[in-house]
C-alpha positions in Angstrom: 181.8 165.5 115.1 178.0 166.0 115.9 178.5 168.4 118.6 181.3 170.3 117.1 178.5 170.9 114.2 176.4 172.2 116.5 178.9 175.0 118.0 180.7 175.9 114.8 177.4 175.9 112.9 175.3 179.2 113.2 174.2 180.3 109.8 173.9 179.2 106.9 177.1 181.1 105.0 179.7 179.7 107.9 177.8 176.3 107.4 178.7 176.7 103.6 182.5 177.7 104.1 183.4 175.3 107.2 181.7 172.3 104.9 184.4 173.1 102.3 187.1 173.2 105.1 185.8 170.7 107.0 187.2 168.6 110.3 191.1 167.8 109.7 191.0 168.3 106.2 187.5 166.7 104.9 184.3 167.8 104.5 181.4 167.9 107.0 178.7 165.4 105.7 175.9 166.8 104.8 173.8 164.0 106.6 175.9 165.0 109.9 174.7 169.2 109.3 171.0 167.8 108.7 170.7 165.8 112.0 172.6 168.6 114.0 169.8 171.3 113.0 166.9 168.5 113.6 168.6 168.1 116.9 169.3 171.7 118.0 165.3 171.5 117.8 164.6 168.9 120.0 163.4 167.4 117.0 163.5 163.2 115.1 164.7 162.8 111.6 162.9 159.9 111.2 163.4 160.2 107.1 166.5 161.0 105.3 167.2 160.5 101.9 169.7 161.3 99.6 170.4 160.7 95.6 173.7 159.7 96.2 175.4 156.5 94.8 176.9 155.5 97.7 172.6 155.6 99.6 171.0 153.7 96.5 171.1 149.9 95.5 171.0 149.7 91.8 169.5 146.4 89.4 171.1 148.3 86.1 170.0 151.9 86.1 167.0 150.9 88.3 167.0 152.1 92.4 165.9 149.0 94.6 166.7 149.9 97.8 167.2 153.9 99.0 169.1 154.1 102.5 167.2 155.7 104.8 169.8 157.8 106.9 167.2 158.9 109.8 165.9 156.8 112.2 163.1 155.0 110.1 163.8 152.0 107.7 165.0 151.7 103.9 162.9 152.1 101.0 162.8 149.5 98.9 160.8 147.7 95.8 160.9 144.7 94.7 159.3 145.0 91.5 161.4 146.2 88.6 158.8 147.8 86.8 157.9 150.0 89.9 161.5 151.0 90.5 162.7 154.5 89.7 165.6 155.3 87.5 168.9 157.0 88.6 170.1 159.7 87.1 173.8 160.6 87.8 173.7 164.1 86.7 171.7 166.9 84.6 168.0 166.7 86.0 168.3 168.7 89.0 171.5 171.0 90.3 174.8 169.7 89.3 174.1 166.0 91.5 172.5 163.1 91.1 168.5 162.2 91.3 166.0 159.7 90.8 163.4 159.4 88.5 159.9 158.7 88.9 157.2 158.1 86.4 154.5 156.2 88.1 157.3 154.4 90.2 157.6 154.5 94.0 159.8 153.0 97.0 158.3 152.0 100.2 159.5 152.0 104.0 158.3 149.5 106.8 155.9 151.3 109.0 157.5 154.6 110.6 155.9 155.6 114.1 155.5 159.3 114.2 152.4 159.0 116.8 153.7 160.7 119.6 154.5 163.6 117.9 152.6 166.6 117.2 154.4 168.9 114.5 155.9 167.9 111.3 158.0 168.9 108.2 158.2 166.8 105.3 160.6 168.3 102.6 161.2 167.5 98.8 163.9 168.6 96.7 162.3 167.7 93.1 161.3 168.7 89.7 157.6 168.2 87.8 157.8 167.6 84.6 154.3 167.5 84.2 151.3 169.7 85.6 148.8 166.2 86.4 148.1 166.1 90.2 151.2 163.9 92.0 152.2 163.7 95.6 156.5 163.6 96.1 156.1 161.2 99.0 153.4 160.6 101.7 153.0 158.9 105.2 149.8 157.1 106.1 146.9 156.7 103.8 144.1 158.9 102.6 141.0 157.4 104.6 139.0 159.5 106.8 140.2 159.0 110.8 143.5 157.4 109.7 146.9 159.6 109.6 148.5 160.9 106.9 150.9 163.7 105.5 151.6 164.0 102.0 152.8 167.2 99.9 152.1 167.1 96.1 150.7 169.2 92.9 147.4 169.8 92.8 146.1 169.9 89.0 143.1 171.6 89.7 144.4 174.8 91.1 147.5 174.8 89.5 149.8 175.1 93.2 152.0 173.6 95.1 149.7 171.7 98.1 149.4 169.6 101.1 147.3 167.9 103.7 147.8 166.5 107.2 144.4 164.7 107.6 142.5 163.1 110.9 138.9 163.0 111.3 139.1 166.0 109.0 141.6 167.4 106.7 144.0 170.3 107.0 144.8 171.0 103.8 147.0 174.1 102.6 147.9 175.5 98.9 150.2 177.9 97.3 149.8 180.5 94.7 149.8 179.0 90.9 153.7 177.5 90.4 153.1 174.4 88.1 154.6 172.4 87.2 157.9 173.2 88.7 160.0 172.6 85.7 162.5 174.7 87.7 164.2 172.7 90.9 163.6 173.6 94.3 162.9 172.3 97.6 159.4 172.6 98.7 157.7 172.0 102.3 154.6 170.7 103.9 154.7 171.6 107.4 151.8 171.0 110.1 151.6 172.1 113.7 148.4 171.0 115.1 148.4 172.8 118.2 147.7 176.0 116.3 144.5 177.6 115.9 145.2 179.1 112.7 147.5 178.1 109.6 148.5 175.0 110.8 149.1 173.6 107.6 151.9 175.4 105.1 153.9 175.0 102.1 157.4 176.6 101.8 159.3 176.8 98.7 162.4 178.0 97.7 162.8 178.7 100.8 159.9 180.8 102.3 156.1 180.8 103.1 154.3 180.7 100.3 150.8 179.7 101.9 148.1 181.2 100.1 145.5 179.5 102.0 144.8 177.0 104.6 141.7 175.7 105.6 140.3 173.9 107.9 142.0 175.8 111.3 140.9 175.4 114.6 143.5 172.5 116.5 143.4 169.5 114.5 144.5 166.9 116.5 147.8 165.0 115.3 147.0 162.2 113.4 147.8 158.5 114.8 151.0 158.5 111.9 152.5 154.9 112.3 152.7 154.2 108.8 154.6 153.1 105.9 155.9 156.6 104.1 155.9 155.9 100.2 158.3 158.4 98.0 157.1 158.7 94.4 153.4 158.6 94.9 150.7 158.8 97.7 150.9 155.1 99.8 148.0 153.3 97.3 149.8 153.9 94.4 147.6 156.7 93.0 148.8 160.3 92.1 152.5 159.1 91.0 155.1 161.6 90.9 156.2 162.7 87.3 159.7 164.1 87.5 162.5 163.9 89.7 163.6 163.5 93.1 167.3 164.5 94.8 166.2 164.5 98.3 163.6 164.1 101.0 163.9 164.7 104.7 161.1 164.0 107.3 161.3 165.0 110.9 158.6 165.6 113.4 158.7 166.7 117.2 156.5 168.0 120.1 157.3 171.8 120.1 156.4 174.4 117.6 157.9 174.1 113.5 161.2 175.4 113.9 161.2 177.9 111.2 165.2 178.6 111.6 166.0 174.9 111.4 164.2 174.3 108.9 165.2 176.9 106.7 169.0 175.9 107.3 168.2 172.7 106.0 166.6 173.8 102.8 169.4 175.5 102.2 171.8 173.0 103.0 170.2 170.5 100.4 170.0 173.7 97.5 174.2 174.0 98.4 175.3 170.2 98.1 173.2 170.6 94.4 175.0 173.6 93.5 171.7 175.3 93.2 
């Protein structure tokens, strides 16, 4: 089924038609469409989540465990208070999402170390314009990796930062909070010498600035990757999450791939 994905799947209008026809009556899973465009780029999916009943274990309407369907582990929490609520329908698109105020799930540690490019994708909503990071791998001290996308308060954008010694950090032009849905991207090549560090959203480059440049080396990433917040806790997500997808790789972002799988994730929400 994989490979037959990967002929019959060229653009993103066939993708959308041959999903509805689908292999001998039934539709192509969308988790099947994902991994195919990761693996066209040589790339790992070492993250894949998706707000559907049948990926979530639920303690009432709370989410204790989300099925990771890449290559990395579950995330989980084991406090109730910290758990985020599922939402069948009506937040984002015409599926299901969970809900996140100051609430987070946690992975085991995911090694990303080898690897020297990244994408890190959310499909979510803010409902609030504070200063929250969607999901982040690593931690936030100086020499130790990490990736996170987020809101930045302060400027009023959409943001980022893949940090080593130093910090490449990119933001957007004024879009907060997103009380619209879309799927947003931090993305971070650090063999570049210039705008290593972008943001998509909504399905294009919306960098307004990056800084620093100049080759910053790829940051040792074997981490636990937190969704809902940065890894500490701090900067907790206020709004709503249908999907996140992490994948990283030794070649160049692959713009094309990525794009397909933005749009993928917009389609199976009806958005």
């Amino acid at each position: 089924m994989l490979q037959k994905s990967r002929r019959i799947l060229t653009s993103v209008g066939r993708r959308r038609s041959i999903r509805a026809l689908g292999g001998f009556g039934a539709a192509i899973p969308i988790e099947t469409l994902i991994q195919a465009e990761w693996d066209a780029a040589g790339w790992t999916m070492y993250g894949l989540f998706l707000a559907r009943l049948s990926d979530v274990t639920l303690v009432s309407t709370k989410v204790s465990v989300w099925n990771n369907l890449g290559t990395g582990g579950n995330a989980t929490q084991g406090v109730d208070a910290t758990r985020p609520t599922w939402t069948a329908s009506g937040a984002i698109g015409t599926g299901a999402s969970l809900a996140f105020s100051a609430q987070r799930l946690v992975t085991a540690a995911i090694d990303m170390s080898s690897d020297t490019a990244f994408a890190v994708t959310a499909f979510w909503k803010d409902q609030t314009a504070t200063t929250v990071y969607t999901h982040e791998i690593g931690n936030g001290s100086v020499g130790v990796g990490i990736l996170g996308p987020g809101v930045n308060v302060v400027a009023g954008n959409i943001w980022g930062q893949a940090r080593t010694s130093t910090v490449a950090r990119c933001n957007s032009a004024t879009d907060i909070p997103k009380t619209n849905a879309s799927v947003s991207t931090l993305t971070w090549d650090s063999a570049l010498a210039a705008s290593e560090c972008q943001i998509r959203d909504a399905g294009a480059d919306v960098t307004l600035a990056t800084s620093p440049d100049g080759n910053n080396a790829a940051p040792s990433l074997n981490d636990t990757f937190t969704i809902g917040s940065r890894t500490d806790g701090t900067s907790a997500m206020i709004g709503d999450i249908a999907a996140v997808c992490v994948a990283a790789g030794t070649t160049a972002i692959p713009t094309t791939q990525l794009a397909n799988v933005e749009a993928l994730l917009l389609a199976e929400w009806g958005l």
